[in-house]
Biopython code that builds the backbone (N, CA, C, O; Angstrom):
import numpy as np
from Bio.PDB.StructureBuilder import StructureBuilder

atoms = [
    (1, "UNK", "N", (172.905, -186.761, -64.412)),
    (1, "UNK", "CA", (173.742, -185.830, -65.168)),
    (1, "UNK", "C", (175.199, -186.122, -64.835)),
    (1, "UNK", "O", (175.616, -185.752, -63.738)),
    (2, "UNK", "N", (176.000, -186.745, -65.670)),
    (2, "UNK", "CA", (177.182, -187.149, -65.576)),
    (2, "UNK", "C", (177.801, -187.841, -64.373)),
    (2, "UNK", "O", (178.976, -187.817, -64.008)),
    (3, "UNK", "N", (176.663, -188.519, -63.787)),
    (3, "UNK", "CA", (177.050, -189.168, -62.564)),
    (3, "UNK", "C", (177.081, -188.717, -61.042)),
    (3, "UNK", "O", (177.312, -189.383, -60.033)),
    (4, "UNK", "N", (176.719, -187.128, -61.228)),
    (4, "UNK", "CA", (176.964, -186.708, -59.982)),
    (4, "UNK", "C", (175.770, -186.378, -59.355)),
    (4, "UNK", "O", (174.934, -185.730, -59.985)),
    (5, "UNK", "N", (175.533, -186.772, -58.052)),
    (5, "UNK", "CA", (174.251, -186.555, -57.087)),
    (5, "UNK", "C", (173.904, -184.796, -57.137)),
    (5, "UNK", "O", (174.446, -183.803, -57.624)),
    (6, "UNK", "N", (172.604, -185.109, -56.282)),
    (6, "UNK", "CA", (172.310, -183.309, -56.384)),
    (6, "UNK", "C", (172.910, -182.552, -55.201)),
    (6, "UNK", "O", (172.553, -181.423, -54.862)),
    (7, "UNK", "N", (174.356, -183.668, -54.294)),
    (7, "UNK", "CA", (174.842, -182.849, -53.294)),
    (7, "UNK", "C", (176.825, -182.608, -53.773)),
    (7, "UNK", "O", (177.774, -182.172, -53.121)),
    (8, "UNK", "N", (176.721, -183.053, -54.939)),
    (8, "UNK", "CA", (177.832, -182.902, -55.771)),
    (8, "UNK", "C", (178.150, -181.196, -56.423)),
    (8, "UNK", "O", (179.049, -180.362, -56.318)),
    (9, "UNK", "N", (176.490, -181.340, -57.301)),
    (9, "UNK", "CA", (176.136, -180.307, -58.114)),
    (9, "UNK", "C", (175.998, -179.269, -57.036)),
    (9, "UNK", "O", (176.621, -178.257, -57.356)),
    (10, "UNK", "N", (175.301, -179.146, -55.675)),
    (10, "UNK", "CA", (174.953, -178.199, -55.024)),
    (10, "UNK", "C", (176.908, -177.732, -54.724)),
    (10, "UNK", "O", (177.450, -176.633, -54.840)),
    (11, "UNK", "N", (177.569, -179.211, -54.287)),
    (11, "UNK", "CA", (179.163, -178.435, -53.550)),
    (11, "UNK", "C", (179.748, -177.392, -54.758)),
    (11, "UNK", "O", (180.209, -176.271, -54.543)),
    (12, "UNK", "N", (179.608, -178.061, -56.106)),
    (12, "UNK", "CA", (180.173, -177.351, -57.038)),
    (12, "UNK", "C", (179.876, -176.530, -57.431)),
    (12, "UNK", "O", (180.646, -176.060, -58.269)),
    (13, "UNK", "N", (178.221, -175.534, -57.065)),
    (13, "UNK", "CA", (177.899, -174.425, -57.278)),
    (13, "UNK", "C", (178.186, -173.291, -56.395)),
    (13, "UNK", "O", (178.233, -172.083, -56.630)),
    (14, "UNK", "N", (178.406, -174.119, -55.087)),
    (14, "UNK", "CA", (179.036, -173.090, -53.897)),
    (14, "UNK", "C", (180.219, -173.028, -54.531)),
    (14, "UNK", "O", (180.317, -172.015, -55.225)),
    (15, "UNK", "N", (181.360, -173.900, -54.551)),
    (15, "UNK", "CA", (182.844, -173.225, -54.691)),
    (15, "UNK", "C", (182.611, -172.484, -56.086)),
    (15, "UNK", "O", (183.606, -171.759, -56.094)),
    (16, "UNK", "N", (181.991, -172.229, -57.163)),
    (16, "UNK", "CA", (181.573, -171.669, -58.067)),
    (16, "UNK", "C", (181.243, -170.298, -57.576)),
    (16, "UNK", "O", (181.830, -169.318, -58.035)),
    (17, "UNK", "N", (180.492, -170.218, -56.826)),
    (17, "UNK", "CA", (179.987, -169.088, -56.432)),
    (17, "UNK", "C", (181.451, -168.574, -55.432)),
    (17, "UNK", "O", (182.098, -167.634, -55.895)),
    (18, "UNK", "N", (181.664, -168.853, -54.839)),
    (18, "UNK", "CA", (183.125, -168.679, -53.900)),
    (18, "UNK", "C", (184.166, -168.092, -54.494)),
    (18, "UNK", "O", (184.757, -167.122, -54.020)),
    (19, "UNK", "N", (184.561, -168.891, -56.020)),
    (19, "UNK", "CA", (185.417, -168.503, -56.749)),
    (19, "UNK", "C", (185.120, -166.918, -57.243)),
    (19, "UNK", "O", (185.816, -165.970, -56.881)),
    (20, "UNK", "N", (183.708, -166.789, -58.326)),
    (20, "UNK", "CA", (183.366, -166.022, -59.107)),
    (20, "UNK", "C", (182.675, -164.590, -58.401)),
    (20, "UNK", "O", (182.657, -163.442, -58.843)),
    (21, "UNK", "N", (182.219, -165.054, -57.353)),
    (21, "UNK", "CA", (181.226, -164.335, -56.401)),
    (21, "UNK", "C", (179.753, -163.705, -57.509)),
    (21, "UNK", "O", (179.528, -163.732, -58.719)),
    (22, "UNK", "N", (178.989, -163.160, -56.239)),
    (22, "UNK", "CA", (177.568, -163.551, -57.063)),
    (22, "UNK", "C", (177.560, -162.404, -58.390)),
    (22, "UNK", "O", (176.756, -162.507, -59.316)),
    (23, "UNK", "N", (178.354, -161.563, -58.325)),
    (23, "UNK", "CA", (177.886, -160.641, -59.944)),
    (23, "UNK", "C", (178.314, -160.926, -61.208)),
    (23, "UNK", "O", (177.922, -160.521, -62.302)),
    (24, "UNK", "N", (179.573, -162.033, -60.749)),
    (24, "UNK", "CA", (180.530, -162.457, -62.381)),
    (24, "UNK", "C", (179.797, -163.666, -62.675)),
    (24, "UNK", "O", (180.153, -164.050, -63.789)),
    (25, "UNK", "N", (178.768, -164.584, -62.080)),
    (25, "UNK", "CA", (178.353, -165.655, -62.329)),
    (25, "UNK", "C", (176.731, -165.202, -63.980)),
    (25, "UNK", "O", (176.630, -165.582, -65.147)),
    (26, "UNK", "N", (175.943, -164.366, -63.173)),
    (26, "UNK", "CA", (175.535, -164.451, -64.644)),
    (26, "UNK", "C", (176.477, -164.210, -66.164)),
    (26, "UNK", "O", (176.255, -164.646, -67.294)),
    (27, "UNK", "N", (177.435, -163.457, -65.716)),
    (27, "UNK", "CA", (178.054, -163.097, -66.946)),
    (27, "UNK", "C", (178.936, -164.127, -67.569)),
    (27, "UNK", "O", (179.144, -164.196, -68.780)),
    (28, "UNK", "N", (179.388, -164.838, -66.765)),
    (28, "UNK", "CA", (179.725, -166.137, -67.516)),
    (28, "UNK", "C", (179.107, -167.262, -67.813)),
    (28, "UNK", "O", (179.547, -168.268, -68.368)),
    (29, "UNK", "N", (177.886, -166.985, -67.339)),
    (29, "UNK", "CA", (176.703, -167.887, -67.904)),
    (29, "UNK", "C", (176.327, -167.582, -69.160)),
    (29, "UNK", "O", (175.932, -168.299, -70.079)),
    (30, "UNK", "N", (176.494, -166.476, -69.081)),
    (30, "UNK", "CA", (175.606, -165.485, -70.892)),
    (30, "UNK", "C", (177.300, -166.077, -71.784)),
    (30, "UNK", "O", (177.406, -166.412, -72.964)),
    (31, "UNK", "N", (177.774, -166.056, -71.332)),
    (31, "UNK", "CA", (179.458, -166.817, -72.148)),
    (31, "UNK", "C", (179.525, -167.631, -72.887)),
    (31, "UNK", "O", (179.841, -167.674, -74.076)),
    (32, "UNK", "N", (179.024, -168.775, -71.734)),
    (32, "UNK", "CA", (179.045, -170.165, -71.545)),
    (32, "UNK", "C", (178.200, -170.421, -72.728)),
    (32, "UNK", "O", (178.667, -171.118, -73.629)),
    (33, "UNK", "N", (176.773, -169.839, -72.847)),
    (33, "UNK", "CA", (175.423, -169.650, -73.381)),
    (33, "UNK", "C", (175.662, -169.778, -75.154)),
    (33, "UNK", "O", (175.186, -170.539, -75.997)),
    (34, "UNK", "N", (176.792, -168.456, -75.234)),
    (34, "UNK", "CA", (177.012, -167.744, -76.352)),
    (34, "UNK", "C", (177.531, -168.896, -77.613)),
    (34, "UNK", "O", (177.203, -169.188, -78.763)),
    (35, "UNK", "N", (178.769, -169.414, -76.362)),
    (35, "UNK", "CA", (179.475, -170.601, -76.578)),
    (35, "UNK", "C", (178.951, -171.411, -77.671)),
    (35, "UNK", "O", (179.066, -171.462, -78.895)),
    (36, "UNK", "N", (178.027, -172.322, -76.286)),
    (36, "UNK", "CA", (177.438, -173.533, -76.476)),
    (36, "UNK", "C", (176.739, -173.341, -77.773)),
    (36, "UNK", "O", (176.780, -174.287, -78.560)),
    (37, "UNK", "N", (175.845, -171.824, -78.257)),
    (37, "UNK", "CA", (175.189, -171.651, -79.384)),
    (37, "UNK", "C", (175.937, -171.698, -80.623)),
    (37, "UNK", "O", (175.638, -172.419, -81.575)),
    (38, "UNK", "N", (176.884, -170.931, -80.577)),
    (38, "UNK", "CA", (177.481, -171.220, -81.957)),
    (38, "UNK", "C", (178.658, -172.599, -82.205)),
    (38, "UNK", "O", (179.368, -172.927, -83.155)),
    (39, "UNK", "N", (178.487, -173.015, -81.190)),
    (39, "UNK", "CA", (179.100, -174.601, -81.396)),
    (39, "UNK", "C", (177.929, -175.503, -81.610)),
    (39, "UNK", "O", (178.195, -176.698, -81.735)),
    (40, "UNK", "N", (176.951, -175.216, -81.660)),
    (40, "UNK", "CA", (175.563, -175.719, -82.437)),
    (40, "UNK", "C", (175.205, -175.566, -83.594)),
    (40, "UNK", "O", (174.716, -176.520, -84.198)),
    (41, "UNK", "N", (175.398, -173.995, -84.359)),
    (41, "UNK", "CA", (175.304, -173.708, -85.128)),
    (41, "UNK", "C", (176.406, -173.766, -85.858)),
    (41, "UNK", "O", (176.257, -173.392, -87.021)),
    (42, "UNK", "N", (177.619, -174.167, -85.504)),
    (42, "UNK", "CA", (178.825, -174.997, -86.477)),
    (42, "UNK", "C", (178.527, -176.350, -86.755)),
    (42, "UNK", "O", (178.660, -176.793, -87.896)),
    (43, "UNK", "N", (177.995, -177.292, -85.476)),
    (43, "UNK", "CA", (177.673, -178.527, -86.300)),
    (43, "UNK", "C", (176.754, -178.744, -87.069)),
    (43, "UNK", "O", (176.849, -179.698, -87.842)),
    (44, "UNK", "N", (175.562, -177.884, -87.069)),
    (44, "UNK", "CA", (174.436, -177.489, -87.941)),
    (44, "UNK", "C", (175.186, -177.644, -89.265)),
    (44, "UNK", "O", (174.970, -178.558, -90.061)),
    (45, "UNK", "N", (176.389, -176.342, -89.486)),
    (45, "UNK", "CA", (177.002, -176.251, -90.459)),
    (45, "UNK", "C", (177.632, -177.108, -91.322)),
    (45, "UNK", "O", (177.722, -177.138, -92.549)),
    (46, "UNK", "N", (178.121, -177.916, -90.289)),
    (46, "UNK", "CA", (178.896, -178.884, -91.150)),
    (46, "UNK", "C", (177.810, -180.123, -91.406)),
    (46, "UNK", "O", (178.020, -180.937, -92.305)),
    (47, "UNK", "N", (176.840, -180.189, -90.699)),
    (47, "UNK", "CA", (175.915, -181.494, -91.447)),
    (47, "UNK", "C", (175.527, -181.176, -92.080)),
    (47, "UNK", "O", (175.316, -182.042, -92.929)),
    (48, "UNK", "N", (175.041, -179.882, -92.443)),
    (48, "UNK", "CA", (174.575, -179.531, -93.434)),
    (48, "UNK", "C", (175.151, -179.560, -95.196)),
    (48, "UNK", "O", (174.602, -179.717, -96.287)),
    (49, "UNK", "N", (176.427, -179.333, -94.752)),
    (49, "UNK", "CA", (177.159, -179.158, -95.810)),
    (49, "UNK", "C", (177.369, -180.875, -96.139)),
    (49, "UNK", "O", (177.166, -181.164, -97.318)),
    (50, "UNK", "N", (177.697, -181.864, -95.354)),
    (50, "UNK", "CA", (177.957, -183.170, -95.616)),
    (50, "UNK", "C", (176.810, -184.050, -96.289)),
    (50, "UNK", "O", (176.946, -185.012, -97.045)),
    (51, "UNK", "N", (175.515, -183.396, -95.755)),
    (51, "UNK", "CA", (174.117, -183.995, -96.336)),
    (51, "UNK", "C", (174.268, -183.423, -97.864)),
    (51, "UNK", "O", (173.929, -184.151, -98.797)),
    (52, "UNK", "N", (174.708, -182.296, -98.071)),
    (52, "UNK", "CA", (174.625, -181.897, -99.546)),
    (52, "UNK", "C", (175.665, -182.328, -100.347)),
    (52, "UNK", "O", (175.550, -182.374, -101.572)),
    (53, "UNK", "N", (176.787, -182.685, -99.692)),
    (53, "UNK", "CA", (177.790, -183.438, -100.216)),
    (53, "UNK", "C", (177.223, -185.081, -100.999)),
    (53, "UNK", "O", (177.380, -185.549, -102.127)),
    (54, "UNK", "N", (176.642, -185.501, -99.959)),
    (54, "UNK", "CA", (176.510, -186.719, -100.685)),
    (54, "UNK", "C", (174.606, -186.681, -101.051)),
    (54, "UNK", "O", (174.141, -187.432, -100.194)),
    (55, "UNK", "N", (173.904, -186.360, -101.569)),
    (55, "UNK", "CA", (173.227, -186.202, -102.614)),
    (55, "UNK", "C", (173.253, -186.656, -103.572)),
    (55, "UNK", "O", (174.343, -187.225, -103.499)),
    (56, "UNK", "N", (172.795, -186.929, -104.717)),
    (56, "UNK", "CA", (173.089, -187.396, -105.910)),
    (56, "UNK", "C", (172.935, -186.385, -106.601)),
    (56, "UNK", "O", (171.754, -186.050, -106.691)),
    (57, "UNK", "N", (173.689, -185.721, -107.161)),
    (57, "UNK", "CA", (173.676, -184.529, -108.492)),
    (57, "UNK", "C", (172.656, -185.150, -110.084)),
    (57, "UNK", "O", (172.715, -186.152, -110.798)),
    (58, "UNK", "N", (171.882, -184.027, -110.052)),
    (58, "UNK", "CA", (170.682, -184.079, -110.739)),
    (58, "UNK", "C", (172.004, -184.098, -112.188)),
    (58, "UNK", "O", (173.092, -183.530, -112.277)),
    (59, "UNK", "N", (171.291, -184.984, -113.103)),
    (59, "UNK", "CA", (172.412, -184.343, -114.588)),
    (59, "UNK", "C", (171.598, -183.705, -115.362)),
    (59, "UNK", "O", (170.463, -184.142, -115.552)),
    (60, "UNK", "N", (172.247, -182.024, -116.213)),
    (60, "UNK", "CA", (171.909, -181.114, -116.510)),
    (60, "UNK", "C", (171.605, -180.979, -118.127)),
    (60, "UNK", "O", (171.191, -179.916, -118.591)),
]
sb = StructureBuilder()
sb.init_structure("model")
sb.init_model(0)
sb.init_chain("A")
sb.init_seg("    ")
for serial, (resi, resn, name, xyz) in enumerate(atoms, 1):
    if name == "N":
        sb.init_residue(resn, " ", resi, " ")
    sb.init_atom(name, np.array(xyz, "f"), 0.0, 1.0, " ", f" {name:<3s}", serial, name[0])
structure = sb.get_structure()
């Protein structure tokens, strides 16, 4: 995962936890979460719209 060992990921979850302390960490996980979903469901959006873009239009 992006190059970093599992004693990278462990340092960066302590100062994580250090920073945020343990009650603000789920809540910026559910954030993070919220985020990541509708920046999924925007590129959804836009392929979607680009696949229908180029289609060939039925003639009427």
């Amino acid at each position: 995962m992006f190059g970093l060992g599992l004693q990278e990921i462990l340092i960066i979850a302590f100062i994580v936890l250090l920073l945020f302390g343990g009650k603000k960490i789920p809540e910026l996980m559910r954030g993070l979460g919220k985020g990541v979903k509708s920046f999924k469901q925007g590129m959804k959006e836009i392929d979607d719209e680009v696949k229908d873009a180029n289609e060939p239009k039925a003639d009427s």
